[in-house]
VOBA-1610 file (N, C-alpha, C; in pm, whole numbers, padded with zeros to 5 digits, always signed):
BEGIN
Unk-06674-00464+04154Unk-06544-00530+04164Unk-06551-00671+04105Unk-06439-00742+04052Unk-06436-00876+03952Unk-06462-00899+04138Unk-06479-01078+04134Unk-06460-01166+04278Unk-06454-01285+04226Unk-06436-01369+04312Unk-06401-01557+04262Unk-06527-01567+04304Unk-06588-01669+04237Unk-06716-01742+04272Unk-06702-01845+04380Unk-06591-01891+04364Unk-06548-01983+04477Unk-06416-01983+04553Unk-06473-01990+04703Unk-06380-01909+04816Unk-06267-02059+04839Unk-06215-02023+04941Unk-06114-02137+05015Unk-06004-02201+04919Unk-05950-02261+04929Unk-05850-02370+04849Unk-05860-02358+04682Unk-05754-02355+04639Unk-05787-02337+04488Unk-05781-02518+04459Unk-05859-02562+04351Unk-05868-02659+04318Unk-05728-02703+04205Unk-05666-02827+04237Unk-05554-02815+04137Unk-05626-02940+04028Unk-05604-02974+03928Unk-05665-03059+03857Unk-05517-03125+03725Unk-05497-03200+03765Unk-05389-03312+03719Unk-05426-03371+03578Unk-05369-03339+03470Unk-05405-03420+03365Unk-05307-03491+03330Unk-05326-03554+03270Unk-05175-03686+03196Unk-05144-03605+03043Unk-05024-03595+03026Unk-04985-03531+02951Unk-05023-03666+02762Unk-04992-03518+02691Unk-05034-03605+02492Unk-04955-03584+02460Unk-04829-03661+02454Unk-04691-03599+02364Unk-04728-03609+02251Unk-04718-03539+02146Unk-04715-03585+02000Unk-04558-03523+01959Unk-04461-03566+01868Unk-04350-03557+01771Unk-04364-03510+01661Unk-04333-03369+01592Unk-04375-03349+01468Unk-04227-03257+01447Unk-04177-03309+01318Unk-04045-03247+01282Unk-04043-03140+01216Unk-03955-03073+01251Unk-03966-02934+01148Unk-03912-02939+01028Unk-03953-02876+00922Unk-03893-02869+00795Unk-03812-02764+00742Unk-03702-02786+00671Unk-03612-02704+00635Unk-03586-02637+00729Unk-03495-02476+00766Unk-03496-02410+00788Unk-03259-02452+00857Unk-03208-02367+00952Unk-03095-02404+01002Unk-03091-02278+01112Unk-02997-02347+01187Unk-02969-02226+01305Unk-02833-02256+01321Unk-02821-02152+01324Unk-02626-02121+01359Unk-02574-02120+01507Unk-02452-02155+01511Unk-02406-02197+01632Unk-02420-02080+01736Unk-02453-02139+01828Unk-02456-02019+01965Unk-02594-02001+01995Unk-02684-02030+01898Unk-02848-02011+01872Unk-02895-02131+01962Unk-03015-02096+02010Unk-03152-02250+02070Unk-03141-02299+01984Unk-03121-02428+02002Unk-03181-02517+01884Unk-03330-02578+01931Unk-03379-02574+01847Unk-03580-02624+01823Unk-03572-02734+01775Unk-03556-02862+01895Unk-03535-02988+01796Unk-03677-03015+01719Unk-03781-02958+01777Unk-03898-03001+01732Unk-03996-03063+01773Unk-03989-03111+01909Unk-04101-03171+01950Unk-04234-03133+02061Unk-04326-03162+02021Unk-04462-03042+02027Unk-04540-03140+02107Unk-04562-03095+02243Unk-04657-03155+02306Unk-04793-03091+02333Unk-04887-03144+02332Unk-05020-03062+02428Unk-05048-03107+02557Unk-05159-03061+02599Unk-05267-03097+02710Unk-05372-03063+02721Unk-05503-03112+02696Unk-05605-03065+02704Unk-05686-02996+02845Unk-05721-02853+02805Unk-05752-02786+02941Unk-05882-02809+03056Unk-05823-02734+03150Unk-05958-02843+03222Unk-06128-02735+03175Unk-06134-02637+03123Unk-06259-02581+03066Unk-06241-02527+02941Unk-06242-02604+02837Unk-06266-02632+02690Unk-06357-02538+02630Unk-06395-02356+02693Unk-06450-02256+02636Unk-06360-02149+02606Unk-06306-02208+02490Unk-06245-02060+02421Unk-06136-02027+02490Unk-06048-02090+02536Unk-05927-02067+02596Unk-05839-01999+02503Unk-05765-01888+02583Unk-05660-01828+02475Unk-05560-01701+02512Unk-05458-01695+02446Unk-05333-01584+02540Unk-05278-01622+02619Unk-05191-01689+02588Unk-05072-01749+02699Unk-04999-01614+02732Unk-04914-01646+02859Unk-04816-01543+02873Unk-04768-01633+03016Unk-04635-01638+03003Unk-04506-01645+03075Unk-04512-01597+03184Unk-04484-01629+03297Unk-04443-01545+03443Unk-04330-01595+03485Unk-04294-01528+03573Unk-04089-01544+03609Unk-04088-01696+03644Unk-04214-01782+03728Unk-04166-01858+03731Unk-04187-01977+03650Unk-04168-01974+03533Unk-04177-02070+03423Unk-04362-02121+03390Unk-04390-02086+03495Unk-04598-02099+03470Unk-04659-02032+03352Unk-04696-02062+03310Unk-04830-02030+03189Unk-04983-01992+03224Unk-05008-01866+03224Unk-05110-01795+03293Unk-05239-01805+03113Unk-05301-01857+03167Unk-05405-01816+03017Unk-05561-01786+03059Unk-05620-01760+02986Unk-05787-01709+03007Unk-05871-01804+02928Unk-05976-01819+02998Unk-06089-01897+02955Unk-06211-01802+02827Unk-06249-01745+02811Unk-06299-01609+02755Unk-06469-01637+02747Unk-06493-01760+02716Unk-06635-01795+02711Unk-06625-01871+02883Unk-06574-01905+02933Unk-06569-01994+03068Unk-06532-01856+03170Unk-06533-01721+03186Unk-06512-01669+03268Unk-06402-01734+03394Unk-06304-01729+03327Unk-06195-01817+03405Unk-06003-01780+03341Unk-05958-01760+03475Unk-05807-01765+03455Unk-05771-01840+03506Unk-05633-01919+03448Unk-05622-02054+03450Unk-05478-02026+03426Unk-05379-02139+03467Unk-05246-02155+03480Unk-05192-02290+03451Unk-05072-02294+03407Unk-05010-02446+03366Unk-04933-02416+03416Unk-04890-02574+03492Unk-04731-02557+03540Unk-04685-02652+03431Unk-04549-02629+03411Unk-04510-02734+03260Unk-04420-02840+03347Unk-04394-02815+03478Unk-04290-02910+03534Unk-04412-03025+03612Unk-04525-02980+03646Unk-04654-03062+03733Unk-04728-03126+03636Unk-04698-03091+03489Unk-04835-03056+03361Unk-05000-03104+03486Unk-05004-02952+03549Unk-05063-02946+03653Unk-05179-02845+03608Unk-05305-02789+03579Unk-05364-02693+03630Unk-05449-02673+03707Unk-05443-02474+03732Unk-05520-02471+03824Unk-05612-02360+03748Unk-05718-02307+03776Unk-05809-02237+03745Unk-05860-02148+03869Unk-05918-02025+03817Unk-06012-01937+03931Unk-06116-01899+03820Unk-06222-01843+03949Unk-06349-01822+03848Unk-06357-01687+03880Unk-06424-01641+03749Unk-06392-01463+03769Unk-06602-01451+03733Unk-06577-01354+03783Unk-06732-01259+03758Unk-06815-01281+03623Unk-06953-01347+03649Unk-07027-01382+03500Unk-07003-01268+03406Unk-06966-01284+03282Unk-06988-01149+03213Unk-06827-01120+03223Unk-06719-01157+03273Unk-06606-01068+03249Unk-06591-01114+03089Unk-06564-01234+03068Unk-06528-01243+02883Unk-06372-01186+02886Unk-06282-01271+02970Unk-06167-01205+03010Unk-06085-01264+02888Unk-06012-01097+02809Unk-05902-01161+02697Unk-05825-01112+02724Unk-05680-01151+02603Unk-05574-01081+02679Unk-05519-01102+02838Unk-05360-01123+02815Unk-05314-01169+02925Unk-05150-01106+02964Unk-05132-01059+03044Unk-04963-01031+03052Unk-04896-01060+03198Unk-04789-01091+03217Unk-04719-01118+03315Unk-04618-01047+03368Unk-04628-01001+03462Unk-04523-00932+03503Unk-04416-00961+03582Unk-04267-00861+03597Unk-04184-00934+03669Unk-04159-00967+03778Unk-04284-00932+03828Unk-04283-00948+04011Unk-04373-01057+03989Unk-04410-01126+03904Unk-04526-01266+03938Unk-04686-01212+03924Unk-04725-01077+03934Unk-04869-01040+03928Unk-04874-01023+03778Unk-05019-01099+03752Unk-05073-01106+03615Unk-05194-01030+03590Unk-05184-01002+03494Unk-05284-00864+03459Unk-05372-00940+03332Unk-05522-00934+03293Unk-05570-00923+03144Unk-05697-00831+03137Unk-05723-00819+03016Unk-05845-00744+03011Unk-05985-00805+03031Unk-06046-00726+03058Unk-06203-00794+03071Unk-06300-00733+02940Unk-06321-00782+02816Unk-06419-00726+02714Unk-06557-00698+02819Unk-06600-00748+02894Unk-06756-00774+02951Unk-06764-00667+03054Unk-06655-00592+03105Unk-06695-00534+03198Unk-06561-00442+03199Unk-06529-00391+03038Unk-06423-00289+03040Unk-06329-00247+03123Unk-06229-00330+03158Unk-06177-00302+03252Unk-06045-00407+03276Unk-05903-00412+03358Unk-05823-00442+03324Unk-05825-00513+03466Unk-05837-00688+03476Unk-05772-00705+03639Unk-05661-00766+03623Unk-05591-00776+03810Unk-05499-00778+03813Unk-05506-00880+03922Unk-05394-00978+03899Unk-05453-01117+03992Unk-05259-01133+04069Unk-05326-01139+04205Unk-05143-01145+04308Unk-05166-01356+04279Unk-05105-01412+04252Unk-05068-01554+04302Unk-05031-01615+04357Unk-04986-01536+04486Unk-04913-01544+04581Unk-05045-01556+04714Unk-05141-01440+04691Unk-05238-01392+04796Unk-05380-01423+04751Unk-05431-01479+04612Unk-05506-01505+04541Unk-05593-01374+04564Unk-05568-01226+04614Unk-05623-01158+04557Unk-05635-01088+04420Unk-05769-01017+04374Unk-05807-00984+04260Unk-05853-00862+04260Unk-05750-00764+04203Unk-05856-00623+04185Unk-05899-00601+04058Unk-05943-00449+03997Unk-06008-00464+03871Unk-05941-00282+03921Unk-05916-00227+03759Unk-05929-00105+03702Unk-06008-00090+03603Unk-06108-00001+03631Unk-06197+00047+03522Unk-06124+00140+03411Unk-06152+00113+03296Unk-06129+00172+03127Unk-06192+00383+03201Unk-06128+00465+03142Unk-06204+00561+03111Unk-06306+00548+03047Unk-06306+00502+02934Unk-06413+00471+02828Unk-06501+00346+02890Unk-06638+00346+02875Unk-06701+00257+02928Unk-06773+00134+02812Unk-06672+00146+02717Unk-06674+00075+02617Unk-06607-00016+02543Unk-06505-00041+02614Unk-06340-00036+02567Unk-06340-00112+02522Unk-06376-00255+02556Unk-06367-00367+02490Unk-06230-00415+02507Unk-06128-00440+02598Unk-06005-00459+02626Unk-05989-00564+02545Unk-05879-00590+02399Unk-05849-00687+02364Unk-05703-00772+02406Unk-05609-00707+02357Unk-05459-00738+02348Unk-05418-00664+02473Unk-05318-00711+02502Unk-05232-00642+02681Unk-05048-00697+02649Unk-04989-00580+02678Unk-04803-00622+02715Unk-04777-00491+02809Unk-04648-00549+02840Unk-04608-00453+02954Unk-04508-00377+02892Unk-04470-00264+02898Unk-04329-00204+02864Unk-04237-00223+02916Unk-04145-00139+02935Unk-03985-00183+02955Unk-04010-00108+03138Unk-04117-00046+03145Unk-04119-00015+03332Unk-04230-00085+03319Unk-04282-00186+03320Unk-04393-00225+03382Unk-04513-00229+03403Unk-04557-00151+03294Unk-04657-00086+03315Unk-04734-00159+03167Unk-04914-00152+03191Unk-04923-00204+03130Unk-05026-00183+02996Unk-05043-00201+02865Unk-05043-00147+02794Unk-05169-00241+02736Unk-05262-00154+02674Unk-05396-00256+02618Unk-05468-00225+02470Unk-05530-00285+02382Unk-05566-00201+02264Unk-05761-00223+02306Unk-05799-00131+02284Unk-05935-00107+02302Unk-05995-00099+02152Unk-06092-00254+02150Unk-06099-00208+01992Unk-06228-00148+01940Unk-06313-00140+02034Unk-06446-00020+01976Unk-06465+00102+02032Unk-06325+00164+02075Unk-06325+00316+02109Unk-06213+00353+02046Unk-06144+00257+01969Unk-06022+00319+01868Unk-05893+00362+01980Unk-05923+00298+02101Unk-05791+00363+02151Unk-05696+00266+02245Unk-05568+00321+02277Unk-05500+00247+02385Unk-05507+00327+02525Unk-05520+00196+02629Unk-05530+00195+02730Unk-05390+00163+02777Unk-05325+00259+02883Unk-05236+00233+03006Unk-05272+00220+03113Unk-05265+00099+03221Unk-05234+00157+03360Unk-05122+00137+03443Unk-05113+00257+03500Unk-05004+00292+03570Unk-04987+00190+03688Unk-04903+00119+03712Unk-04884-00010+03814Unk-04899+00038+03950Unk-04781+00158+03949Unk-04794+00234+04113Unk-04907+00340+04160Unk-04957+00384+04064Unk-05055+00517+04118Unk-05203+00422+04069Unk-05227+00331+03988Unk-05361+00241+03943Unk-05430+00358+03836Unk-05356+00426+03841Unk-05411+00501+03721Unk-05420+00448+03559Unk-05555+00428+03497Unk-05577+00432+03371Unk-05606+00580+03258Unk-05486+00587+03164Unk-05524+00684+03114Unk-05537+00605+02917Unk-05597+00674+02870Unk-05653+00648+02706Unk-05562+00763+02614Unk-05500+00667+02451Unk-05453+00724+02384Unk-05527+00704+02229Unk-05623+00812+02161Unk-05666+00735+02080Unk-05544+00715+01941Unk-05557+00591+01843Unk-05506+00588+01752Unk-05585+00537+01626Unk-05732+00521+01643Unk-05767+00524+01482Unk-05838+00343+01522Unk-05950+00334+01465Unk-06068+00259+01479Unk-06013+00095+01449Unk-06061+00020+01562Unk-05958-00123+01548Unk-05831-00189+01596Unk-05796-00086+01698Unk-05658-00128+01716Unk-05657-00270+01778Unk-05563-00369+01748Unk-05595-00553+01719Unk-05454-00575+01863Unk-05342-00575+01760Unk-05220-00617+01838Unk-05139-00497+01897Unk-05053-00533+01994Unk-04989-00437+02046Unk-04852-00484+02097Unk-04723-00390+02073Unk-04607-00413+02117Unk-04515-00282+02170Unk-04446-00289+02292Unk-04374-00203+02265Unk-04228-00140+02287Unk-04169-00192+02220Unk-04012-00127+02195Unk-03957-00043+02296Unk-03793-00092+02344Unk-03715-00027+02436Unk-03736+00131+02471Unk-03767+00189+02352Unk-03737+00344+02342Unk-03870+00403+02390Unk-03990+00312+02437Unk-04079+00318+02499Unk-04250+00363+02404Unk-04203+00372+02283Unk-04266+00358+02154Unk-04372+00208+02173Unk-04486+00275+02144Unk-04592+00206+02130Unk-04642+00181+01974Unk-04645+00007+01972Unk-04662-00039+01788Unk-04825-00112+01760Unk-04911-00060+01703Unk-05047-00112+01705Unk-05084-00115+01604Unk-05109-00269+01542Unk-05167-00335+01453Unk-05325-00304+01424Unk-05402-00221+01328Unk-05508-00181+01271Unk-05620-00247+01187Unk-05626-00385+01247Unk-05689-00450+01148Unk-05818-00417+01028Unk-05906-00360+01077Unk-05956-00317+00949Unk-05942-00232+00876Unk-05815-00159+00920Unk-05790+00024+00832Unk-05710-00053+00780Unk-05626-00183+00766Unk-05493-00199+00703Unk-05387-00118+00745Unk-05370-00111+00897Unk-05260+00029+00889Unk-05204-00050+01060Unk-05029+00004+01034Unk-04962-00018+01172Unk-04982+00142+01190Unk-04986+00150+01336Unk-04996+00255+01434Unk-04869+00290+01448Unk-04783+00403+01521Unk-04693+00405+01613Unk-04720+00535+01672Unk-04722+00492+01814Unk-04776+00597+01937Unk-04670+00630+01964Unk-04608+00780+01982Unk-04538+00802+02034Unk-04578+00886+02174Unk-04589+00793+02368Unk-04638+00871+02458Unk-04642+00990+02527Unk-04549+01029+02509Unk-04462+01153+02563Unk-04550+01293+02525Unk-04531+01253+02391Unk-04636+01391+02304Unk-04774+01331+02268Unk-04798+01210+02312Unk-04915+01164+02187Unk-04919+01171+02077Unk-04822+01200+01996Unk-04797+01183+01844Unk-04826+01053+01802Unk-04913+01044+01694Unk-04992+00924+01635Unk-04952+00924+01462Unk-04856+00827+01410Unk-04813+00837+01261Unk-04843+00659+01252Unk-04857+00703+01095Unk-04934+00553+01087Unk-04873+00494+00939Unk-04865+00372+00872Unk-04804+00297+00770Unk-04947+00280+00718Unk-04958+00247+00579Unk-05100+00164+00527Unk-04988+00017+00467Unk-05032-00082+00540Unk-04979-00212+00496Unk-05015-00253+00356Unk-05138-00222+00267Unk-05136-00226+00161Unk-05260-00342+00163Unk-05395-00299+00073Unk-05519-00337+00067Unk-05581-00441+00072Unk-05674-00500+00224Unk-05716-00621+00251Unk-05573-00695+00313Unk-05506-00594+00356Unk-05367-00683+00467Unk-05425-00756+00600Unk-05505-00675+00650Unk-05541-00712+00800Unk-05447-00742+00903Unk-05392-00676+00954Unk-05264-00645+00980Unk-05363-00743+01145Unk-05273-00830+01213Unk-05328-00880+01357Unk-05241-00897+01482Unk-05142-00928+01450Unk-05088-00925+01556Unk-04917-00837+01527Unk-04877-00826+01641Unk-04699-00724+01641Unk-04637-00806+01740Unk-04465-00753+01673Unk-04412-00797+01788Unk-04257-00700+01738Unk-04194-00708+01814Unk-04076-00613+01850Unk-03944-00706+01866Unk-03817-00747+01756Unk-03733-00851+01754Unk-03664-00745+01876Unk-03546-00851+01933Unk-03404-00757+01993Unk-03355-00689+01905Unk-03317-00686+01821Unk-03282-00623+01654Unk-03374-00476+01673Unk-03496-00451+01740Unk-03575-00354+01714Unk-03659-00346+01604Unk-03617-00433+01564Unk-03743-00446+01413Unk-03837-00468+01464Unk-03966-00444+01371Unk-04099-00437+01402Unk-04175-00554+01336Unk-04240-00663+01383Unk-04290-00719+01282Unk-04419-00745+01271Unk-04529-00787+01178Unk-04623-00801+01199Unk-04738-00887+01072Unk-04795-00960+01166Unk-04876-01077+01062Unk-04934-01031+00946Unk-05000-01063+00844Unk-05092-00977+00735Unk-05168-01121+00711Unk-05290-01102+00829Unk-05377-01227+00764Unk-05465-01210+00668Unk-05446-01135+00593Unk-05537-01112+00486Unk-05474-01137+00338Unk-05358-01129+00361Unk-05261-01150+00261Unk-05136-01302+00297Unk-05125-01346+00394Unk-05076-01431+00383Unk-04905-01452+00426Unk-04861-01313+00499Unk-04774-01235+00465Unk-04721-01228+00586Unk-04620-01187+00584Unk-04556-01111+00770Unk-04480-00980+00702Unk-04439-00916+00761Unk-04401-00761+00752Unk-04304-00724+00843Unk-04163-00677+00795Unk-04058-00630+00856Unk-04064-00482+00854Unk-04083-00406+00959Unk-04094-00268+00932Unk-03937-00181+01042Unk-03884-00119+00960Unk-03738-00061+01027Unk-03833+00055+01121Unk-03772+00067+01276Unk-03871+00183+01292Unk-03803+00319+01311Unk-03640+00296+01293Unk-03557+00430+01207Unk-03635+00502+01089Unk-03663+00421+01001Unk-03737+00531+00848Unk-03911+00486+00873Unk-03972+00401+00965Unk-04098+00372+00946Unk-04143+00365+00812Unk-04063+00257+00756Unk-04093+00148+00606Unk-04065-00004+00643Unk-04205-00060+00531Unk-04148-00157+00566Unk-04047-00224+00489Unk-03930-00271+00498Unk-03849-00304+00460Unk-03873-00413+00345Unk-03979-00545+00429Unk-03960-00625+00343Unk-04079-00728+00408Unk-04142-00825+00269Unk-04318-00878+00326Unk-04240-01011+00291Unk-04277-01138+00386Unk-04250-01239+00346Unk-04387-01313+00318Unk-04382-01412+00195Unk-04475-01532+00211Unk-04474-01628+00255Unk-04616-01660+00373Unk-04581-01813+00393Unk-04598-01897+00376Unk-04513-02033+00363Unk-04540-02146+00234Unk-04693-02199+00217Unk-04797-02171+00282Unk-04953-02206+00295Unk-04977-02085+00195Unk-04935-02026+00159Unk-04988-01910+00041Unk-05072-01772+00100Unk-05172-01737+00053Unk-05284-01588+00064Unk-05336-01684+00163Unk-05371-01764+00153Unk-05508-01842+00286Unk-05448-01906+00372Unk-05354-01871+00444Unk-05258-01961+00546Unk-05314-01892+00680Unk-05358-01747+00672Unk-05405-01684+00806Unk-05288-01678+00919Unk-05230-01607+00903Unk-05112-01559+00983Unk-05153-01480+01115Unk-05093-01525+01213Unk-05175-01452+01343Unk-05106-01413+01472Unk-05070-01584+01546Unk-04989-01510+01671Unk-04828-01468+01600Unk-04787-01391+01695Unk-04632-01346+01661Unk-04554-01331+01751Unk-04405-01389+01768Unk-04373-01326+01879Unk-04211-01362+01814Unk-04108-01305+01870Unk-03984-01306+01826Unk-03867-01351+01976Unk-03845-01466+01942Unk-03708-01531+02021Unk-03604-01425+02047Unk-03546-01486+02178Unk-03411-01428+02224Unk-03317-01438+02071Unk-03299-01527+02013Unk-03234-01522+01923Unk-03276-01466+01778Unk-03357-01348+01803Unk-03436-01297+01674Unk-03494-01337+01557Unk-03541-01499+01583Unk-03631-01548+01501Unk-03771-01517+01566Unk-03817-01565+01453Unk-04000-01493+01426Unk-04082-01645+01433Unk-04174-01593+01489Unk-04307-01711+01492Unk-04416-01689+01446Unk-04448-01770+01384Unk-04563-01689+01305Unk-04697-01846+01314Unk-04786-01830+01370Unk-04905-01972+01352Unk-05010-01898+01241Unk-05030-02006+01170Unk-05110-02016+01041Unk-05211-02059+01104Unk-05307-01977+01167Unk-05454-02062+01195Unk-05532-02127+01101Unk-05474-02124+00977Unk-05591-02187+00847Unk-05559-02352+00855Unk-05431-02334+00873Unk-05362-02481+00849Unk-05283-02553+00950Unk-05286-02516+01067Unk-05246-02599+01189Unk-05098-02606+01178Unk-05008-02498+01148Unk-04884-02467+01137Unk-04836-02372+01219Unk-04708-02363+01266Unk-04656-02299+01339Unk-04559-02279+01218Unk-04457-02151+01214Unk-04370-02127+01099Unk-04249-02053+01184Unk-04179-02102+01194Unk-04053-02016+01250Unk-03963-01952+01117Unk-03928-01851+01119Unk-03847-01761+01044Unk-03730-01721+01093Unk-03601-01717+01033Unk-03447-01675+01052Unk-03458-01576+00949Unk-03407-01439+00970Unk-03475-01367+00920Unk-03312-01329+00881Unk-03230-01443+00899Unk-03021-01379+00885Unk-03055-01490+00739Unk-03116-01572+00724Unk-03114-01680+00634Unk-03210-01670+00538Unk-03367-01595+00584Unk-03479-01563+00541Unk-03518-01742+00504Unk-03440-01861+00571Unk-03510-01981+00618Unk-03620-02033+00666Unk-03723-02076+00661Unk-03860-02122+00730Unk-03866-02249+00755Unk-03884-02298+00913Unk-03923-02376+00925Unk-04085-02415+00983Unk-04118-02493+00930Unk-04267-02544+00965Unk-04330-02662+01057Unk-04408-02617+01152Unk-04430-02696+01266Unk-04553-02769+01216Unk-04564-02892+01208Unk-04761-02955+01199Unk-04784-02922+01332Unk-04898-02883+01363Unk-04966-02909+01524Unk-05032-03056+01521Unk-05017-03129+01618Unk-05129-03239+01637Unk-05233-03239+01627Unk-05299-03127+01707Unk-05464-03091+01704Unk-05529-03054+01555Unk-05586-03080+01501Unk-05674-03035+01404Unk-05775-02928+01438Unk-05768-02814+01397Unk-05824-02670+01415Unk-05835-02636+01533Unk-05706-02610+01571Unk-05605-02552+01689Unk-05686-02432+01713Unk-05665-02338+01648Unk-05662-02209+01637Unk-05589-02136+01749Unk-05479-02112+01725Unk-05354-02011+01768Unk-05351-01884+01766Unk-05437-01841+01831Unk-05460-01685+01812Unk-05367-01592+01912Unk-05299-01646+01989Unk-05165-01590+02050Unk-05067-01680+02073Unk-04933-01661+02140Unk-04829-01721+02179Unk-04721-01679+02290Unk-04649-01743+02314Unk-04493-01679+02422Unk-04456-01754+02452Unk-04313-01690+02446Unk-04206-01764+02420Unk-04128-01764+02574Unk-04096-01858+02660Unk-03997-01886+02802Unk-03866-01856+02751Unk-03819-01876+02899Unk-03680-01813+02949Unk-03591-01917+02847Unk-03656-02049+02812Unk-03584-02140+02756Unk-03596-02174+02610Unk-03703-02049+02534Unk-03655-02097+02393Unk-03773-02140+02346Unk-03870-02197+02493Unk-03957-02284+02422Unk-04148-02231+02388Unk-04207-02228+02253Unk-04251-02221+02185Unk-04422-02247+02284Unk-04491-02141+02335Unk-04601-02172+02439Unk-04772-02158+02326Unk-04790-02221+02308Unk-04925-02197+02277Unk-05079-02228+02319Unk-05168-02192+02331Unk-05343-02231+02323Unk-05400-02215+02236Unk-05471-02324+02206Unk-05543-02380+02099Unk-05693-02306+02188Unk-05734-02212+02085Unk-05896-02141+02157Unk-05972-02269+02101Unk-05948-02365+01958Unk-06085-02411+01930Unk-06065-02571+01994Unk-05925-02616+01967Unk-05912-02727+02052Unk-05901-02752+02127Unk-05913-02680+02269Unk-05900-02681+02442Unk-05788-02737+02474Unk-05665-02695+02401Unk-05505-02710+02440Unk-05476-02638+02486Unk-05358-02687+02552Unk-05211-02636+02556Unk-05121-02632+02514Unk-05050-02653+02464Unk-04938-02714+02365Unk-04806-02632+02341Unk-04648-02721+02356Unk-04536-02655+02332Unk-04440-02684+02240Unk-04374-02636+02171Unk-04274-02638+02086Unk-04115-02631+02156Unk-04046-02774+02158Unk-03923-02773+02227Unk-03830-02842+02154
//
């Protein structure tokens, strides 16, 4: 079983917040839309090993993982407060998701297996992988709750069932990186070294697949309200609109950092713009995809590295810096 290393009182640890101001360039939003005036704050975390995977919980908190620090960790953005727990030597906990009752779920690479943390009761359970290999990377929940994982050295996806704790395995082909999945309950998985998007369909296990087109490295997905499919191409420099009516992709954008910009986290606004962070170049890139407009965020930190993101109830832009021991938001 995962356990805390340390019992009684959770420790809260207070930092003073780093505003930095960085304006966005070009881009416009039409009336009725968030507006992103642009200003990007951090905070440096209280264990500076490889922090990374934000994710949202109902109540405006920021749940993230430590991955080299065996540690889950939380921001409040109204306290710029955190708190931390210590999880089992060896979990190497990635991947993070939130659910709508407040319990947070991520994977454990170190000990294959998916826990699940109450915040309310500071208990911690753990579901073991079928596969005793799994390597849990990426985690989201579907439209019931349930929660969804890509296993990337057994080629397959992991579910577990919230009410019965059941884990069952779907394979889809060696690598699966990112994961998203759409109202209609359609599962979308990014293939990074085959160059190929997945789409699981659960019901039947039907497995049909796209080739993004050679040295794409397809990394992360995400699913607009629109239903479009989208997805990074850090190998190319690129993002990818895929319709999932004809499963084509419609249409590849470039982003202004060129082939070496490294395109990575993704995630798509209430108002169906796209986010896209350039880990090469300490950019955040928002896309209007009604305007095919880009705007571009500087980060403060110098080699951030943004390897996920999420987006709040309010619009606003959540990230961790794995190499710079941030936090940091876009408002």
């Amino acid at each position: 079983m995962f356990y805390f290393q340390k019992f009684g009182l959770m420790a809260l640890i207070a930092l003073l917040a780093c505003d930095s101001l960085a304006a966005g360039q070009g881009g416009s939003v039409k009336p009725g839309a968030r507006v992103i005036a642009g200003k990007i704050s951090e905070w440096p975390v209280p264990t500076a090993k490889y922090p990374r995977d934000p994710a949202v919980a109902p109540d405006g908190s920021i749940y993230f993982v430590v991955r080299k620090g065996d540690k889950l960790a939380r921001f409040d953005p109204r306290t710029r407060r955190f708190q931390e727990w210590d999880l089992a030597p060896g979990t190497e906990p990635n991947g993070v998701a939130a659910a709508a009752d407040g319990i947070v779920y991520f994977g454990s690479r170190g000990r294959s297996s998916i826990g699940k943390f109450d915040p309310a009761t500071g208990k911690l359970q753990e579901y073991r992988t079928p596969s005793n290999n799994s390597t849990p990377y990426t985690l989201t929940l579907d439209y019931q709750g349930n929660v969804w994982l890509t296993e990337r050295k057994t080629g397959k996806l992991g579910r577990l069932d919230r009410i019965s704790g059941k884990v069952t395995e779907h394979h889809v082909g060696d690598d699966p990186y990112g994961i998203a999945v759409d109202k209609t309950g359609v599962v979308w998985v990014s293939r990074k070294s085959a160059d190929m998007v997945a789409r699981l369909e659960p019901k039947t296990d039907k497995v049909t697949q796209i080739h993004m087109g050679l040295g794409s490295q397809p990394r992360r997905i995400t699913v607009a309200p629109d239903g479009m499919v989208w997805v990074s191409l850090y190998g190319t420099g690129e993002l990818a609109r895929i319709n999932p009516a004809t499963f084509k992709v419609v249409k590849k954008y470039s982003l202004p950092e060129g082939p070496n910009a490294g395109p990575y986290a993704m995630n798509a606004d209430a108002d169906g713009r796209i986010w896209v962070s350039e880990i090469q170049t300490d950019n955040i890139v928002m896309l209007d995809p009604r305007t095919d407009a880009m705007r571009v965020f500087k980060l403060p930190s110098k080699d951030t590295g943004v390897r996920n993101a999420t987006i709040d109830a309010e619009g606003r832009y959540w990230y961790v810096g794995s190499h710079s021991g941030t936090v940091g938001v876009i408002e």
